[in-house]
Structure formats: C-alpha cells, structure tokens
C-alpha positions in Angstrom: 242.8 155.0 242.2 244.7 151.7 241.9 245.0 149.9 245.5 248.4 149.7 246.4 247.3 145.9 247.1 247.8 145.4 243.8 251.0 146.2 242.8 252.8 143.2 244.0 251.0 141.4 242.0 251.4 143.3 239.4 254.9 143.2 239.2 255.0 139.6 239.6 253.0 139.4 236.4 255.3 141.1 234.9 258.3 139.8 235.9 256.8 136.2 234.4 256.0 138.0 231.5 259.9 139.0 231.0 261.2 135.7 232.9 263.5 134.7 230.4 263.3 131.1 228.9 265.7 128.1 229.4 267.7 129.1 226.1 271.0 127.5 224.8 273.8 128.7 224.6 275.3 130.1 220.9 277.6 126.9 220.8 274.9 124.5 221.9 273.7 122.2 218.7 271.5 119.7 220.7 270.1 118.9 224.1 270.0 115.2 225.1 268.0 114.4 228.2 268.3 117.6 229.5 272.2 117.7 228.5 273.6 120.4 226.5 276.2 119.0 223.9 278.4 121.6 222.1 280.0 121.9 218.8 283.3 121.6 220.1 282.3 118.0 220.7 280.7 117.1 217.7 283.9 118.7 215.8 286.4 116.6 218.2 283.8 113.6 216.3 284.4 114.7 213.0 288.1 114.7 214.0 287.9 111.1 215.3 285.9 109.9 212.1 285.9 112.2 209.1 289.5 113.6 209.3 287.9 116.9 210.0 284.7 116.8 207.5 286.1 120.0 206.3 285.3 118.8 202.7 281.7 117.2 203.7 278.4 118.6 202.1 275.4 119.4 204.3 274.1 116.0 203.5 277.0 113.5 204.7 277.6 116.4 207.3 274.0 115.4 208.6 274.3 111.7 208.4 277.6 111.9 210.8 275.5 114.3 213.4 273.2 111.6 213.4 275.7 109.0 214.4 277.0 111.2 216.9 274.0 111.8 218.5 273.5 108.1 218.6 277.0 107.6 220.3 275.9 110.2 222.7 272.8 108.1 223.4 274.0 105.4 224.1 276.8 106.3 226.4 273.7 108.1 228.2 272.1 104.6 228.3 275.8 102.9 229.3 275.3 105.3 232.3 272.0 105.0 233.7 272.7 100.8 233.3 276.2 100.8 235.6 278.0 99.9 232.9 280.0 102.4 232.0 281.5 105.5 233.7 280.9 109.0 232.5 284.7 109.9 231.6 284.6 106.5 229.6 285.5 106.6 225.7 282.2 105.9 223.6 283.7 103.4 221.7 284.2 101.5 225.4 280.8 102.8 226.7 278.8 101.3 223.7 281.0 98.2 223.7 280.1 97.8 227.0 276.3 98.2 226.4 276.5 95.5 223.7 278.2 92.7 226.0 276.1 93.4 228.6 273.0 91.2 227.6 275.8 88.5 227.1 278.0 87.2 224.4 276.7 87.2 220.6 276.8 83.1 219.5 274.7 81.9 216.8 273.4 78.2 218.1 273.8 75.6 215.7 271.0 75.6 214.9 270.4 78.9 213.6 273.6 78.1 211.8 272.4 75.1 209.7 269.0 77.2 208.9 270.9 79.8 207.6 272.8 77.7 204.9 270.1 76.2 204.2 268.0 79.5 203.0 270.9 80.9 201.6 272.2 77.6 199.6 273.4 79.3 196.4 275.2 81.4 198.0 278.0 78.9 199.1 278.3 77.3 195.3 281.6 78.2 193.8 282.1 78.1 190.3 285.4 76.7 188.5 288.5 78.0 189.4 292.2 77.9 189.1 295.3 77.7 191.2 297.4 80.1 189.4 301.1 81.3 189.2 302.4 83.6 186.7 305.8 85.2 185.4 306.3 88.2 183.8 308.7 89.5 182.0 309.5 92.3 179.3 311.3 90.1 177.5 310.3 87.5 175.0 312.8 85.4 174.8 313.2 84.8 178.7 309.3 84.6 178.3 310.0 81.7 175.9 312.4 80.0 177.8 310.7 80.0 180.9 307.7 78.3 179.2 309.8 75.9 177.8 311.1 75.0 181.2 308.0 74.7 183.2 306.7 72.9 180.1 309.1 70.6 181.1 308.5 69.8 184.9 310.8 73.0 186.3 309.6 74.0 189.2 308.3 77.3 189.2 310.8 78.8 192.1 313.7 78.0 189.8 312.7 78.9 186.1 312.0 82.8 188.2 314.9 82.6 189.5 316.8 82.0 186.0 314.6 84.6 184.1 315.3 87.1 186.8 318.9 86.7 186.1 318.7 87.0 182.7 315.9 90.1 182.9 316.3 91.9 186.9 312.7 93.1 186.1 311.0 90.2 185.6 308.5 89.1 188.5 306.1 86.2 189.3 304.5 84.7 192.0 301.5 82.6 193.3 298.0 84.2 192.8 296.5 81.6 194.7 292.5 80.8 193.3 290.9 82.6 191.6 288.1 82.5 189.0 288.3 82.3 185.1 285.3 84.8 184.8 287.2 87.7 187.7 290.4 86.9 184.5 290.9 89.5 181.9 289.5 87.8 178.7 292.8 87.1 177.1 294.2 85.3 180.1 290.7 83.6 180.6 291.1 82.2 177.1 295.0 81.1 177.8 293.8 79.4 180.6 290.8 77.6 179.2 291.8 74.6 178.3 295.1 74.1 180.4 294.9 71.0 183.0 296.2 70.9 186.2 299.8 71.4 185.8 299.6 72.8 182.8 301.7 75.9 181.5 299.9 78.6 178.8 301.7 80.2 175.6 303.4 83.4 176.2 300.6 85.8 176.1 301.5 89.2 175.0 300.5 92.5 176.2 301.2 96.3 176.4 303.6 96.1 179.3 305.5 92.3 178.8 304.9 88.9 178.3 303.0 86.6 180.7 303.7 82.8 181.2 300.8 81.1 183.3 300.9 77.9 184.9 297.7 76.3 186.5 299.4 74.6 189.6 295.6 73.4 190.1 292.4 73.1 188.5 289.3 72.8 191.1 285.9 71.9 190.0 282.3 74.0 190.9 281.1 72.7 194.3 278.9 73.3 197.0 280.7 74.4 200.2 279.5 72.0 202.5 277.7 73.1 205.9 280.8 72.2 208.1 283.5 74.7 205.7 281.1 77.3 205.8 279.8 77.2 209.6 282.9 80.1 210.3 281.7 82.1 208.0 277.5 81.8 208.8 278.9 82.4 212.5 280.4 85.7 211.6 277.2 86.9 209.4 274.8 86.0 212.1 277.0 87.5 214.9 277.2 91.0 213.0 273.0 90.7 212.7 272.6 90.1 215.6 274.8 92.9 216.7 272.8 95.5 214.7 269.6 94.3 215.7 270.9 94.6 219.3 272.2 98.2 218.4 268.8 99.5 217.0 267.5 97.9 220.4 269.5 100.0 222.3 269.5 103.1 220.4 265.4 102.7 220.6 265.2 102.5 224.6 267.8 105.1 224.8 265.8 107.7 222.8 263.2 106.6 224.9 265.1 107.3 227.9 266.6 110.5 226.8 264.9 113.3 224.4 266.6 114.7 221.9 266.5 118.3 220.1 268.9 119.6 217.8 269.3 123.0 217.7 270.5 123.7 213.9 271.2 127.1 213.7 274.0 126.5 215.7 275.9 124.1 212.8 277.6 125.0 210.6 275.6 123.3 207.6 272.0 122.5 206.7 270.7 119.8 209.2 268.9 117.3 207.4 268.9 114.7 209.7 266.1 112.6 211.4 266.1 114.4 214.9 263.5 117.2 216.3 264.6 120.5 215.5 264.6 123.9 217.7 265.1 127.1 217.0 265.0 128.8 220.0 266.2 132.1 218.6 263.7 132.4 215.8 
C-alpha cells in the first residue's frame, strides 16, 4: 500500500509535469530581451516604410522584419543608455543613440587621405555648358540659329520663336558631358567652341538648336572643391560603422527570437527562430 506520505509529492510531480511553458501569444512574432513584440507593430512598420507591403514577396518581406527588429533594438539600447524615453519615436530614439558618442566630423586629415586614395575619382572629363531651343518648326528653328549665330542673346531669340511657334521651349541645361549626350547631339556639339551655336538638328519630335555658352576642359578637382563632398562620404561611414556598433552591443544586450509561424510570410531572415507550437 502506497504511504499517504507520498502523495504530495506525487502531485507535485505532476503538476511540473503539466506546468505549462512561457508560450507566446498567437499575435506574438518575436521576443526581444524578454519583450513580446506583436504583429500589429511590425504592420504599423510596414505602414510607415513599405506603404503597406501588401505586394512584398516573402523575401523583401523578411529583409524589412530584419530592419525592424533592428529599430526595435536599438530603441531597447536608447533605453537602457538614458537617452531616450520609452514612448519616444524610433526614428528620435536611434537618432539619439547615434549623437550620443558625439558629433560625426571627419578631421582634416582623414579628409586629405581620402582624396588621395581615391584620386580618379574627382577627374572630370570634358564637358559643356549647354542651352538649347526647340521647336516643331523649322523655319523658326532656322531663324533662331541664324540669330544666336549672330550674337542674340539666347533669352531673346526664345522669346521671338515662342511668338512665332507658342510650343517651342528652351532653356539652360547647365554642364553636362558629351559622352551622357545622345550621339547625334554629341556629334553637333563636337566641334563647337565656346559660344558657338550648332546646325538645326532634326529629330522625331522637332528641331533642336544648341548653343555651347561654355566649353570646360578635363581636370582634376582639386582637394579644397572636393573637401564638401569627402566630408559627407566619410560622415555617412562613419555613421554606418557606428550603426553596426550599436546594433552589435544591442543584440548583445537583448536576445532575440522570432517566432515565424506567427507572419504572415516565409521568414528568411538572419534571426533565431522558435516555434513554440510545433
């Protein structure tokens, strides 16, 4: 006969046995540090910065979870470092997280070394100062090369052939390069000087009259021009390299499990996977 000692330690065996487990919730596609996040939030993402996503495959679907679980990260991290508030936007949380190991400013330095190792890339080939008029009509083509032939300045020979042809347009293109030109206007063009206005060249749609207002030779930007422009490139580096900083101590900080049977699409992204429910 079984003592009657026993039995509440029996039961208790049994209760563990039946205990149930910490599962999510049906609506529940990830747990981060101990967080539940729902789908309701990662929808009110793809609101924010997919128009929906309605359209989305599995496999961009997965790429923006991913980013969303990043954001979620690092508002986590914004949190746990003071410098953000729970109820705070991500876009303010994370902004907040990147200016708080101080401003992003590339020393001069680092500035002169980078146009150095990237030299070619600040050597511009030939190009033009353009204008052009166009017009559906020959003859006001023909006059209006005539004219600038002749010194007329551009403003007024438009003005002329848009009162003999209301449809006729023109304008500055400002510079741009012979080899980005059609071929037919690159060839008009060739040989023009600064100043110099083209034959009418005739296509599909009208008649064209260029005039090269001025011709620029190939250069080499030098360092000083281009110092805006390295500031900028280095700044966005070093703002990514930040970023995958923080996104790295914040999945240290926080685990991460996706639970994918709760999405609505294949997850193939780089998180752990649960599947709680079998």
């Amino acid at each position: 006969m079984r003592s009657p000692r026993a039995l509440p330690l029996l039961v208790l065996l049994l209760g563990a046995c039946g205990a149930p487990r910490d599962l999510p919730e049906p609506d529940v596609v990830a747990r981060i540090g101990g967080e539940d996040v729902r789908r309701a939030e990662f929808e009110t993402y793809l609101v924010r910065n997919a128009g929906g996503g309605e359209t989305l495959a599995s496999e961009p679907l997965s790429v923006l979870f991913d980013r969303f679980v990043e954001e979620r990260l690092l508002c986590r991290l914004a949190g746990q470092r003071g410098v953000a508030a729970r109820d705070d936007p991500p876009r303010r949380a994370v902004d907040a997280l990147l200016a708080a190991d101080g401003p992003l400013e590339p020393t001069a330095e680092e500035i002169a070394a980078f146009y150095r190792e990237h030299r070619t890339a600040f050597e511009q080939p030939e190009r033009v100062r353009l204008r052009q008029l166009l017009t559906g009509d020959r003859r006001v083509a023909e006059r209006a090369r005539r004219e600038l032939a002749a010194g007329s300045p551009f403003d007024a020979v438009l003005k002329r052939a848009r009162q003999a042809d209301p449809a006729a347009d023109g304008r500055d293109e400002g510079e741009l390069l012979l080899a980005d030109l059609p071929p037919l206007f690159a060839g008009a063009l060739a040989r023009l000087g600064s100043g110099e206005t083209s034959a009418v060249v005739e296509v599909e749609y009208g008649f064209h009259v260029f005039q090269v207002a001025e011709r620029l030779p190939a250069r080499l930007i030098p360092e000083a021009e281009a110092a805006p422009q390295v500031r900028r490139e280095l700044a966005r580096r070093q703002a990514d390299a930040r970023m995958q900083a923080l996104l790295a101590a914040a999945e240290r900080a926080f685990a991460v499990t996706v639970y994918d049977r709760s999405l609505p699409f294949i997850y193939s992204g780089r998180f752990p996977v649960a599947r709680p429910y079998g």
